[in-house]
C-alpha positions as protocol buffer text, in pm:
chain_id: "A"
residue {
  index: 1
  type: UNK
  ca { x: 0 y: 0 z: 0 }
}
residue {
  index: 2
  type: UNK
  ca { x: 101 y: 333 z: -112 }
}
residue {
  index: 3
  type: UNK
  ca { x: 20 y: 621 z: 154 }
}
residue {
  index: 4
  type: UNK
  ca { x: -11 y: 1029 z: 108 }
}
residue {
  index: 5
  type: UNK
  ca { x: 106 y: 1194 z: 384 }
}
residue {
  index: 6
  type: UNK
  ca { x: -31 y: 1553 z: 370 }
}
residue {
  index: 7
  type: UNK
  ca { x: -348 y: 1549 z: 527 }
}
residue {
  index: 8
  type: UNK
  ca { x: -356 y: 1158 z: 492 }
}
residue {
  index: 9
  type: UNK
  ca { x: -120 y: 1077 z: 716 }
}
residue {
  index: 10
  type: UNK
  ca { x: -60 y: 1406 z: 857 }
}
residue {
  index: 11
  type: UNK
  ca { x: -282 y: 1699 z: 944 }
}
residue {
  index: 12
  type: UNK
  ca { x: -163 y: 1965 z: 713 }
}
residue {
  index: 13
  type: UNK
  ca { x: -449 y: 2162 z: 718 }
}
residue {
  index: 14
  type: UNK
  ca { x: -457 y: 2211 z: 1066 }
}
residue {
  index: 15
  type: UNK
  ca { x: -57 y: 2263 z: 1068 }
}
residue {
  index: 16
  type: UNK
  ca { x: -143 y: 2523 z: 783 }
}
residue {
  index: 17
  type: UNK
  ca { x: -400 y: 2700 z: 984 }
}
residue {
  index: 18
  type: UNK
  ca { x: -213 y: 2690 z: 1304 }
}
residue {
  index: 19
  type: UNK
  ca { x: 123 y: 2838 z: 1118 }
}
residue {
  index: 20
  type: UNK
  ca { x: -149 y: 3127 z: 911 }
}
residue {
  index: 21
  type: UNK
  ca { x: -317 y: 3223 z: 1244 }
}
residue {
  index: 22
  type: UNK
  ca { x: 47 y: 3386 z: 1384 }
}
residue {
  index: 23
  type: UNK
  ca { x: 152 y: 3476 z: 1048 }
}
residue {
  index: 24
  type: UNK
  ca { x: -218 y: 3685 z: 1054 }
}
residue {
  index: 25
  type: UNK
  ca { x: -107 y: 3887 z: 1401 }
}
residue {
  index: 26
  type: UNK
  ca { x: 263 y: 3893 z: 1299 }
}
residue {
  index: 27
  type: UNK
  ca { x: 255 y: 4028 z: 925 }
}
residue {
  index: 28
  type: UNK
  ca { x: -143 y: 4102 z: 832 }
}
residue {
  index: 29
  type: UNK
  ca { x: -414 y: 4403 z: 885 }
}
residue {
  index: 30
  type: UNK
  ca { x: -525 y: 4412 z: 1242 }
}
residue {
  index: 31
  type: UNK
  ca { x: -892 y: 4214 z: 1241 }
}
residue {
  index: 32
  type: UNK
  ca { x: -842 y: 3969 z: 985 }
}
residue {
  index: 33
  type: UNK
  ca { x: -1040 y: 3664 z: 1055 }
}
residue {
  index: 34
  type: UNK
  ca { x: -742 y: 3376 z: 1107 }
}
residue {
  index: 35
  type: UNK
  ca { x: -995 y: 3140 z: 929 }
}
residue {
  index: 36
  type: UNK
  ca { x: -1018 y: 3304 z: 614 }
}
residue {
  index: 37
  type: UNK
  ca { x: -668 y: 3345 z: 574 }
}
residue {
  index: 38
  type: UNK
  ca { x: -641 y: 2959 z: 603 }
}
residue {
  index: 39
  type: UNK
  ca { x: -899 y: 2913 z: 362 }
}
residue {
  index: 40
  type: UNK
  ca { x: -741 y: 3131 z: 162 }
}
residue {
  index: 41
  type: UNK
  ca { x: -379 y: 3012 z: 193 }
}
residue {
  index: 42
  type: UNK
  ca { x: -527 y: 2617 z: 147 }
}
residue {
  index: 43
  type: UNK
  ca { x: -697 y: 2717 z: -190 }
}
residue {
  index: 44
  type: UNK
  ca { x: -431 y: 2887 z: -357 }
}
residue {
  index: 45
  type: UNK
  ca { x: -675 y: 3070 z: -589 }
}
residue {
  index: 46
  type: UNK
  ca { x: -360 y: 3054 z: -883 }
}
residue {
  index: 47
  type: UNK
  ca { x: -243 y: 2696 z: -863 }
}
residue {
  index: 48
  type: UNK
  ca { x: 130 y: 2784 z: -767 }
}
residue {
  index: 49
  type: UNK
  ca { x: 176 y: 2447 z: -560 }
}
residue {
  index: 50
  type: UNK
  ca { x: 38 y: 2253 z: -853 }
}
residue {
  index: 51
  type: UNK
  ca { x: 302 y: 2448 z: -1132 }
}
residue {
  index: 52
  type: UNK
  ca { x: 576 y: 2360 z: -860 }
}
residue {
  index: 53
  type: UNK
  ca { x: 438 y: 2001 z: -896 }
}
residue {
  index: 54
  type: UNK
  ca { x: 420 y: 2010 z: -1299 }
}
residue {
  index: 55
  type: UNK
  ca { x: 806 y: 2116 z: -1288 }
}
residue {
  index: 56
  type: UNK
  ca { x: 745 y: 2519 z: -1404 }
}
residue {
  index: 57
  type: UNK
  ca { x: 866 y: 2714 z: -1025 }
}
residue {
  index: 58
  type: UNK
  ca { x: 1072 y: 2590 z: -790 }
}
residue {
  index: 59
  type: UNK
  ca { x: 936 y: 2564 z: -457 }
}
residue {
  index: 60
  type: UNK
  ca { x: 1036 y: 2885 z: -302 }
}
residue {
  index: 61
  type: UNK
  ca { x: 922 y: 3091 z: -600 }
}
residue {
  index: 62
  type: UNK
  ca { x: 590 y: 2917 z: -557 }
}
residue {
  index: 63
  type: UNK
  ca { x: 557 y: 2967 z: -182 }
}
residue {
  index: 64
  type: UNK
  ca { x: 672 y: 3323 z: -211 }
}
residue {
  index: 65
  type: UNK
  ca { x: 441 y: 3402 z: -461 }
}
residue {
  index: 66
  type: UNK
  ca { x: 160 y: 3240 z: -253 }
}
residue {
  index: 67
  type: UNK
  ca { x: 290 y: 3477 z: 15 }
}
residue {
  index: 68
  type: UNK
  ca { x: 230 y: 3782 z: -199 }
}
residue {
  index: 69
  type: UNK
  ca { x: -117 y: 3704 z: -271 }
}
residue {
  index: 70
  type: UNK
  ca { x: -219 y: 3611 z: 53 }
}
residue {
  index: 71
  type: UNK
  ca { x: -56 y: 3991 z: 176 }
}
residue {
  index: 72
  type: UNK
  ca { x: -180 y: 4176 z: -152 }
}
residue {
  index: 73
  type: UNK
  ca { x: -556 y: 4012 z: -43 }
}
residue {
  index: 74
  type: UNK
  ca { x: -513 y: 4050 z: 399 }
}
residue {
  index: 75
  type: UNK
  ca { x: -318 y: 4398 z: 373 }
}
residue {
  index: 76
  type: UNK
  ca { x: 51 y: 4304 z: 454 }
}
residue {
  index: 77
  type: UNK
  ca { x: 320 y: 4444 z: 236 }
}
residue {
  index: 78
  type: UNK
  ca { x: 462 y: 4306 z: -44 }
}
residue {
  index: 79
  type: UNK
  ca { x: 736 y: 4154 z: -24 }
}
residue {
  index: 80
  type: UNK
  ca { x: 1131 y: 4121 z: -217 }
}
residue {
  index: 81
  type: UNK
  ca { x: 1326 y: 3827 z: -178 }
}
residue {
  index: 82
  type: UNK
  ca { x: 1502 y: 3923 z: 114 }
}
residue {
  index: 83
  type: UNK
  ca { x: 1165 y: 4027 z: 309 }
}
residue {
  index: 84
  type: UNK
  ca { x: 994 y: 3725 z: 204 }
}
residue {
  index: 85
  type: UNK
  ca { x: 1303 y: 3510 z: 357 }
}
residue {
  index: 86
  type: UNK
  ca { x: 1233 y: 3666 z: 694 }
}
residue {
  index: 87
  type: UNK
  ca { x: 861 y: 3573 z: 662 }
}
residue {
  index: 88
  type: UNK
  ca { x: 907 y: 3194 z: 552 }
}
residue {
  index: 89
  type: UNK
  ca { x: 1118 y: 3202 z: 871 }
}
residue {
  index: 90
  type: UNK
  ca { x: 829 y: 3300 z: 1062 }
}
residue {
  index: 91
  type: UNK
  ca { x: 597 y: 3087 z: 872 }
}
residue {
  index: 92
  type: UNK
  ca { x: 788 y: 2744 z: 858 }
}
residue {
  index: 93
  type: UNK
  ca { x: 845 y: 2775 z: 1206 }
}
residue {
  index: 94
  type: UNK
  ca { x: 487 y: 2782 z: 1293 }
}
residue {
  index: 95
  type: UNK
  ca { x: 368 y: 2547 z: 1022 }
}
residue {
  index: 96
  type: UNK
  ca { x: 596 y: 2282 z: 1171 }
}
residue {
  index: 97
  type: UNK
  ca { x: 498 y: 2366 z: 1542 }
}
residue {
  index: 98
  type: UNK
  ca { x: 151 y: 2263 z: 1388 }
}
residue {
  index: 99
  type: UNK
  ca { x: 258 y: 1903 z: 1249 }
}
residue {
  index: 100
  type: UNK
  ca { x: -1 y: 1614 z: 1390 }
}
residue {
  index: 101
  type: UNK
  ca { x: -63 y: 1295 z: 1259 }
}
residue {
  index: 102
  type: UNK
  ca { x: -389 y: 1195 z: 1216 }
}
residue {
  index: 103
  type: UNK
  ca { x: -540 y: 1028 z: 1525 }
}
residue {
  index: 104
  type: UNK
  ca { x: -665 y: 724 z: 1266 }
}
residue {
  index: 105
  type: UNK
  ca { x: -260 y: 705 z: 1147 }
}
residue {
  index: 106
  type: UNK
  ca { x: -88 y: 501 z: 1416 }
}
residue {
  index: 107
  type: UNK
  ca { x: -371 y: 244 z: 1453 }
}
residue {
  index: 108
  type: UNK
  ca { x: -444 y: 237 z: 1033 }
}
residue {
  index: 109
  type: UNK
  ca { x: -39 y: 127 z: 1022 }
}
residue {
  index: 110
  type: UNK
  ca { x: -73 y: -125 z: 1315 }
}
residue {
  index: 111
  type: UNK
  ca { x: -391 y: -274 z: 1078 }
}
residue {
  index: 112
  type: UNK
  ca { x: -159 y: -297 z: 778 }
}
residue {
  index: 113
  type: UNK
  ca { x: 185 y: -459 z: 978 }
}
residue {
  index: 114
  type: UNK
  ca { x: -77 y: -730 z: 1135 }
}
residue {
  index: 115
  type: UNK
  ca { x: -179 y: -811 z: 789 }
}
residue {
  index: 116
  type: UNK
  ca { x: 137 y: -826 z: 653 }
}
residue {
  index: 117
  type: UNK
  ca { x: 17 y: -566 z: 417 }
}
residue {
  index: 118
  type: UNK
  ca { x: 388 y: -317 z: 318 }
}
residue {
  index: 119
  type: UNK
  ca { x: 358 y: 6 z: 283 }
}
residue {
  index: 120
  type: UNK
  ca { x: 561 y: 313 z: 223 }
}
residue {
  index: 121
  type: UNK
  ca { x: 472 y: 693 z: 163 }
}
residue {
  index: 122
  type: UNK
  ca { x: 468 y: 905 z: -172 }
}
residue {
  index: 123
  type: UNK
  ca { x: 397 y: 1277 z: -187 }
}
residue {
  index: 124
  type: UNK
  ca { x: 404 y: 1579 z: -426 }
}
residue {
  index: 125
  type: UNK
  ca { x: 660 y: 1736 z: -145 }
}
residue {
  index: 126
  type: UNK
  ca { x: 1036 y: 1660 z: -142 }
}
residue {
  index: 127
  type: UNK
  ca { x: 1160 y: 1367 z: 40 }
}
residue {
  index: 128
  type: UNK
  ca { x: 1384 y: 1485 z: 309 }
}
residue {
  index: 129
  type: UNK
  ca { x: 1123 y: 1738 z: 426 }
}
residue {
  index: 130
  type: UNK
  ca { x: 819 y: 1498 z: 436 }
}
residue {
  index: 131
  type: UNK
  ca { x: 1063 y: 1243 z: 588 }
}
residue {
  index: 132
  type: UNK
  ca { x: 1142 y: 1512 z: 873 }
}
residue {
  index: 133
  type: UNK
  ca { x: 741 y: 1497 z: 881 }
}
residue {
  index: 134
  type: UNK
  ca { x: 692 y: 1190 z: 923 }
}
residue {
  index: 135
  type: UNK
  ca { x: 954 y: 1164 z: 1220 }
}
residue {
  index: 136
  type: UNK
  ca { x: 860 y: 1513 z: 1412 }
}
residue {
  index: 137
  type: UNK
  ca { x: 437 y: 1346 z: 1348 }
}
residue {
  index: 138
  type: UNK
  ca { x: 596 y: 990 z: 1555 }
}
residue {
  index: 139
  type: UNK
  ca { x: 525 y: 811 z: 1206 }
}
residue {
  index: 140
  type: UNK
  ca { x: 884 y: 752 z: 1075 }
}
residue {
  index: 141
  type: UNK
  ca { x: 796 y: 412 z: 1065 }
}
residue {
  index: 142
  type: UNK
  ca { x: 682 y: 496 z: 734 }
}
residue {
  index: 143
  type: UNK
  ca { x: 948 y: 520 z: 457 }
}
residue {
  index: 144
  type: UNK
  ca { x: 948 y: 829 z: 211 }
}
residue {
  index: 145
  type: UNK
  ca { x: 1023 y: 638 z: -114 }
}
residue {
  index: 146
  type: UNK
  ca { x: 866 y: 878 z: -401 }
}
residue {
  index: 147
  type: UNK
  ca { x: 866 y: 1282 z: -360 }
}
residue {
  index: 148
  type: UNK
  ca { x: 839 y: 1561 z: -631 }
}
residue {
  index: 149
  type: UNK
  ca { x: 1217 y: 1600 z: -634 }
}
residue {
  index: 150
  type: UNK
  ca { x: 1240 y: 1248 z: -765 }
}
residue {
  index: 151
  type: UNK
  ca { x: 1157 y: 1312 z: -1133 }
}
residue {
  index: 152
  type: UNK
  ca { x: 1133 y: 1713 z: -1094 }
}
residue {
  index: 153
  type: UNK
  ca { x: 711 y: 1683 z: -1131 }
}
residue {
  index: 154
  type: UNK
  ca { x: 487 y: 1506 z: -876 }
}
residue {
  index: 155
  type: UNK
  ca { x: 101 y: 1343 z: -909 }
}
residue {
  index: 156
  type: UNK
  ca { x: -76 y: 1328 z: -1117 }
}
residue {
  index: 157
  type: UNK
  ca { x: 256 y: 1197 z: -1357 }
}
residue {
  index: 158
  type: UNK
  ca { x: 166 y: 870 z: -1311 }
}
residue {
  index: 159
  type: UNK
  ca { x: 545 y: 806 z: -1341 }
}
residue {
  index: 160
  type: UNK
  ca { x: 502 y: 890 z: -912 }
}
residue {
  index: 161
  type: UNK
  ca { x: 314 y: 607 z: -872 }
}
residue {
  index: 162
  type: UNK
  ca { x: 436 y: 351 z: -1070 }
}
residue {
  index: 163
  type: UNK
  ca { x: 782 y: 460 z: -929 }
}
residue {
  index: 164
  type: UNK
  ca { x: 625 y: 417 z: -565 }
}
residue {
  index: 165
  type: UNK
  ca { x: 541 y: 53 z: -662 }
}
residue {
  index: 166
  type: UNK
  ca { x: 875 y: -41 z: -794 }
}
residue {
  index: 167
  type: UNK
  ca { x: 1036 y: 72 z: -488 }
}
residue {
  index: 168
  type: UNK
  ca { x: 804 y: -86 z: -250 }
}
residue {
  index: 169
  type: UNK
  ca { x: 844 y: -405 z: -442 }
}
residue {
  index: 170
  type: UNK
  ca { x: 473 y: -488 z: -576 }
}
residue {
  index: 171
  type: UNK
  ca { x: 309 y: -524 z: -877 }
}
residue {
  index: 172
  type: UNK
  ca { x: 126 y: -221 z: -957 }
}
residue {
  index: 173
  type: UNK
  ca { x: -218 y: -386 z: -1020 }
}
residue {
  index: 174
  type: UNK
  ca { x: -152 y: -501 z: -639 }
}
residue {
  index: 175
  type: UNK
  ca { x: -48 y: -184 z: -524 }
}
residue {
  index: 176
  type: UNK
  ca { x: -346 y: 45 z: -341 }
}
residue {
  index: 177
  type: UNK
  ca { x: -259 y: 402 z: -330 }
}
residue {
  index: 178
  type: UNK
  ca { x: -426 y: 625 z: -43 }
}
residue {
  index: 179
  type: UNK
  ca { x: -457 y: 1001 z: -127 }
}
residue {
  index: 180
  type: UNK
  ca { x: -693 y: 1266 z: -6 }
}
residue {
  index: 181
  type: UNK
  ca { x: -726 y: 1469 z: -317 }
}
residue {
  index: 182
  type: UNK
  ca { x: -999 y: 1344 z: -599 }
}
residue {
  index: 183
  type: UNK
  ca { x: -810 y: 1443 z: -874 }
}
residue {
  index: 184
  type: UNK
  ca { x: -409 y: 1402 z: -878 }
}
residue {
  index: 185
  type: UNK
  ca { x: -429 y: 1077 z: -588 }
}
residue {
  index: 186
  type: UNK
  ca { x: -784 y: 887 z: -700 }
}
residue {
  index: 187
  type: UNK
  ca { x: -845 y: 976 z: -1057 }
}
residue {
  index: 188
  type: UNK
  ca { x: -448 y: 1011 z: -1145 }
}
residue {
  index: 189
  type: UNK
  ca { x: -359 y: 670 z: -905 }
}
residue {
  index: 190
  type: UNK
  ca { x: -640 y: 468 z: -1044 }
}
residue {
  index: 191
  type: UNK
  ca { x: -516 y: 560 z: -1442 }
}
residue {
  index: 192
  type: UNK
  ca { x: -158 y: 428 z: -1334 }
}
residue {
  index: 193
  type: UNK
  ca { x: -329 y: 95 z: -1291 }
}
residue {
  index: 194
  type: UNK
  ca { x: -321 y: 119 z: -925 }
}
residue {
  index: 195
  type: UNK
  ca { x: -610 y: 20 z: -690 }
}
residue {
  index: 196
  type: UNK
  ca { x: -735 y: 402 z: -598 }
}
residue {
  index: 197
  type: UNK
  ca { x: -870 y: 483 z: -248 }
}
residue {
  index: 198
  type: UNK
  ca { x: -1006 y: 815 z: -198 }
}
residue {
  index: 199
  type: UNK
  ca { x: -953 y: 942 z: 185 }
}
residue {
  index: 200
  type: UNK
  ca { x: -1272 y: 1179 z: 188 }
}
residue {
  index: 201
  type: UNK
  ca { x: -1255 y: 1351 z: 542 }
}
residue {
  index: 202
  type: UNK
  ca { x: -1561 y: 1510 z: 650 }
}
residue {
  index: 203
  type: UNK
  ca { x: -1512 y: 1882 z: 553 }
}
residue {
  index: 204
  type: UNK
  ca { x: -1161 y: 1824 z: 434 }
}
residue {
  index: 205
  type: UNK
  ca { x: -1196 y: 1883 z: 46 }
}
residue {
  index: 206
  type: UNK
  ca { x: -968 y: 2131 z: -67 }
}
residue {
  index: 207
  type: UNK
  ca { x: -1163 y: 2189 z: -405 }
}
residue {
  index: 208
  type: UNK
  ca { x: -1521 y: 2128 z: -558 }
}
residue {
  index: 209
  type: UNK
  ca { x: -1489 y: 1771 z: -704 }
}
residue {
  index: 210
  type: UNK
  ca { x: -1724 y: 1621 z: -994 }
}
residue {
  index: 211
  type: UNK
  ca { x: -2098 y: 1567 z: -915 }
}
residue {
  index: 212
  type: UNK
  ca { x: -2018 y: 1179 z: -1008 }
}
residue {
  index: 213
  type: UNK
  ca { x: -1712 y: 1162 z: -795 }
}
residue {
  index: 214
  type: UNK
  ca { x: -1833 y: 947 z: -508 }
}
residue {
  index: 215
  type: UNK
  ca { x: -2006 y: 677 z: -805 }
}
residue {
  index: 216
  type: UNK
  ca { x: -1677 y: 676 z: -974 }
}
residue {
  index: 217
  type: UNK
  ca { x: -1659 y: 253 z: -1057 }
}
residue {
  index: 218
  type: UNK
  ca { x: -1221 y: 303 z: -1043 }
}
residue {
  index: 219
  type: UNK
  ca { x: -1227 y: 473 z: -723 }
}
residue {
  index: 220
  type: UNK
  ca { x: -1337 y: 319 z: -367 }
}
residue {
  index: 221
  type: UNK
  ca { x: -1445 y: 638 z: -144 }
}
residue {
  index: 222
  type: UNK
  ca { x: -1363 y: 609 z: 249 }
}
residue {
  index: 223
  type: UNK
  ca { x: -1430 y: 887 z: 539 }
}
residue {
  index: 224
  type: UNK
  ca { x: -1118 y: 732 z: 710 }
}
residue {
  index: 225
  type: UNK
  ca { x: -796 y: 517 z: 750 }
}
residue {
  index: 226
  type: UNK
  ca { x: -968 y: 344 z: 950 }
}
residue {
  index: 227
  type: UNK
  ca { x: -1206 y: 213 z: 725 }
}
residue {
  index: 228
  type: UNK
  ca { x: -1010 y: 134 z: 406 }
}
residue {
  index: 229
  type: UNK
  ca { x: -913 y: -277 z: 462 }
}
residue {
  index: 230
  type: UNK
  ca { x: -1270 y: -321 z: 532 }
}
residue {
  index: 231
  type: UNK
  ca { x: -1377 y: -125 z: 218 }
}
residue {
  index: 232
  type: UNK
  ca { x: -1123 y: -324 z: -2 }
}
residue {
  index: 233
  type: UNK
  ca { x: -1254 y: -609 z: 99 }
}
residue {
  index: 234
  type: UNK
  ca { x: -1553 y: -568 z: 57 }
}
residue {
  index: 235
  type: UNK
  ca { x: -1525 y: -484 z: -325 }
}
């Protein structure tokens, strides 16, 4: 089994709203609502993350410019290279301050090690940092085999997942890949030839999704970890 780790295995979004919630008081107009800021950050209304992920930015370009909108939108300055290193100081320290794991993580591994299921983590982040993540979240149990830095793009290339199999040692058509995101982990997983689980967390989607989603015959649909082996099974 091949596992996400941001907000699959790991609680991004609330690490994301605890780190935007200083950076509001620290660098934003007095009154902004903490909330919308994280809604805004987590939407990222011009795809930078995902043209990191295709291979056009590097990662601090996108994250700066991400920066800048979020300040040009909640009335901070804008901000040069050098002012924008001071803030990603401020913001990466409170982003990791904010890493969790999932409270269904620990107990969804134990299920997979007492079925003798493997498993191993891919992500559309670099592997060194979501290893660190994985370690500071008490889940380095996990190993990081497949991040964006690997081929310079991540998901939906289904090069990621097919990669992720070869390392973990399965046949793809064996292979069950865990993602929270409809499009680049379901739809993109499922098109690699891998069995596609879709971790739908109650008021977790980060955008709209197709009406047809949740019928989708390639995808199985689960509200949690906990509740994927049983879903599988049950196919």
């Amino acid at each position: 089994m091949l596992l996400d780790v941001d907000d699959t295995l790991v609680d991004t979004r609330g690490a994301f709203r605890h780190a935007l919630a200083k950076i509001a008081t620290e660098h934003l107009r007095a009154g902004v609502d903490p909330e919308e800021v994280a809604d805004f950050w987590r939407h990222d209304r011009h795809d930078w993350y995902r043209a990191h992920t295709r291979g056009e930015i590097d990662y601090r370009e996108q994250r700066m410019r991400r920066a800048n909108d979020l300040h040009a939108v909640f009335g901070g300055p804008a901000m040069d290279d050098d002012a924008y290193d001071l803030w990603n100081e401020d913001f990466e320290r409170h982003f990791q301050e904010g890493w969790r794991a999932h409270r269904d993580a620990a107990s969804f591994l134990d299920e997979l090690e007492a079925c003798g299921i493997p498993y191993a983590a891919v992500s559309n982040a670099a592997v060194a940092y979501q290893t660190l993540k994985l370690e500071r979240c008490g889940l380095s149990r996990v190993p990081m085999l497949v991040g964006v830095d690997t081929f310079g793009v991540g998901k939906p290339d289904p090069r990621v997942f097919l990669e992720g199999a070869a390392r973990l040692g399965t046949d793809p058509r064996r292979t069950v890949y865990v993602g929270d995101e409809y499009d680049i982990d379901a739809v993109a997983s499922a098109a690699a030839g891998l069995v596609a689980v879709w971790l739908d967390r109650p008021g977790a989607r980060r955008s709209d999704v197709p009406a047809d989603a949740e019928s989708n015959p390639n995808v199985t649909r689960v509200s949690s970890l906990a509740h994927i082996l049983e879903a599988l099974t049950s196919r």
